[in-house]
Wavefront OBJ file of the C-alpha trace (Angstrom):
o trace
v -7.550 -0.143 9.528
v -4.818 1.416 11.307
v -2.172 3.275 9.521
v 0.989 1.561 10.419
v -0.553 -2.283 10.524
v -1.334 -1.441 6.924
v 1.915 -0.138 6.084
v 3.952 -3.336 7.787
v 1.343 -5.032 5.109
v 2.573 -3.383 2.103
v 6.288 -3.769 2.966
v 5.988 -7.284 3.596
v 3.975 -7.961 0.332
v 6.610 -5.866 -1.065
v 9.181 -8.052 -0.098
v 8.181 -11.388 -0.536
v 6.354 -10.575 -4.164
v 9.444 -8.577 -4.876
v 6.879 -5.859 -6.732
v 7.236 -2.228 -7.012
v 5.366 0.259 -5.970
v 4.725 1.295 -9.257
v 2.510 -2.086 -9.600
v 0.723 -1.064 -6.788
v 0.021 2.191 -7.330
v -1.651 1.048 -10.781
v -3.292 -1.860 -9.320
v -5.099 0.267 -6.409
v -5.132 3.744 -8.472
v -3.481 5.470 -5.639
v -0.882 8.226 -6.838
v 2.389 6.630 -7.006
v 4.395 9.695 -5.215
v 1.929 9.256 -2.099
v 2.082 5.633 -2.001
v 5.652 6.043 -1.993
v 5.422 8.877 0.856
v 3.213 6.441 2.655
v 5.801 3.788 2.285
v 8.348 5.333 4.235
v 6.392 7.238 6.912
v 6.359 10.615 5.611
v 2.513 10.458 4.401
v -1.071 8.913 5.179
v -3.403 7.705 3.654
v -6.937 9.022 3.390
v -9.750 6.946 3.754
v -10.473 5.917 0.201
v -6.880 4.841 -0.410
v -6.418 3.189 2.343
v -9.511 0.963 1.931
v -8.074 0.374 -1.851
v -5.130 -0.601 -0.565
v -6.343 -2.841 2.179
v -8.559 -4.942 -0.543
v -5.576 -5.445 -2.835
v -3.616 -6.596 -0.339
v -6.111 -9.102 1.188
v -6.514 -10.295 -2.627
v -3.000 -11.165 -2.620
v -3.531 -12.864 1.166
v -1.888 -10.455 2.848
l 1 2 3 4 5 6 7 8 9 10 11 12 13 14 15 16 17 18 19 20 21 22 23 24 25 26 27 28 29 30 31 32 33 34 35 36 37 38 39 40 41 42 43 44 45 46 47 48 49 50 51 52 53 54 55 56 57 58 59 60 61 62
């Protein structure tokens, strides 16, 4: 999964669940400070995260 199509993902879920990134970071056990990072640009994911991410995300259909 490439890093920015995932990203566009989790700001759009963000925006239309209206959730926090705190809920995420619990939900996919990714370190809230690097999610957040990841959020806006400054950070990627490695490849363990971003396969957590990508499966919560699809759960949620998006």
């Amino acid at each position: 999964m490439e890093q920015q199509v995932l990203r566009e993902r989790l700001l759009r879920f963000i925006c239309a669940e209206g959730v926090n990134q705190k809920y995420i970071a619990k939900k996919t056990k990714i370190n809230e400070g690097l999610l957040s990072q990841y959020k806006n640009c400054k950070h990627d994911l490695r490849l363990l995260d971003r396969e957590s991410l990508d499966e919560f995300l699809a759960s949620k259909g998006y």
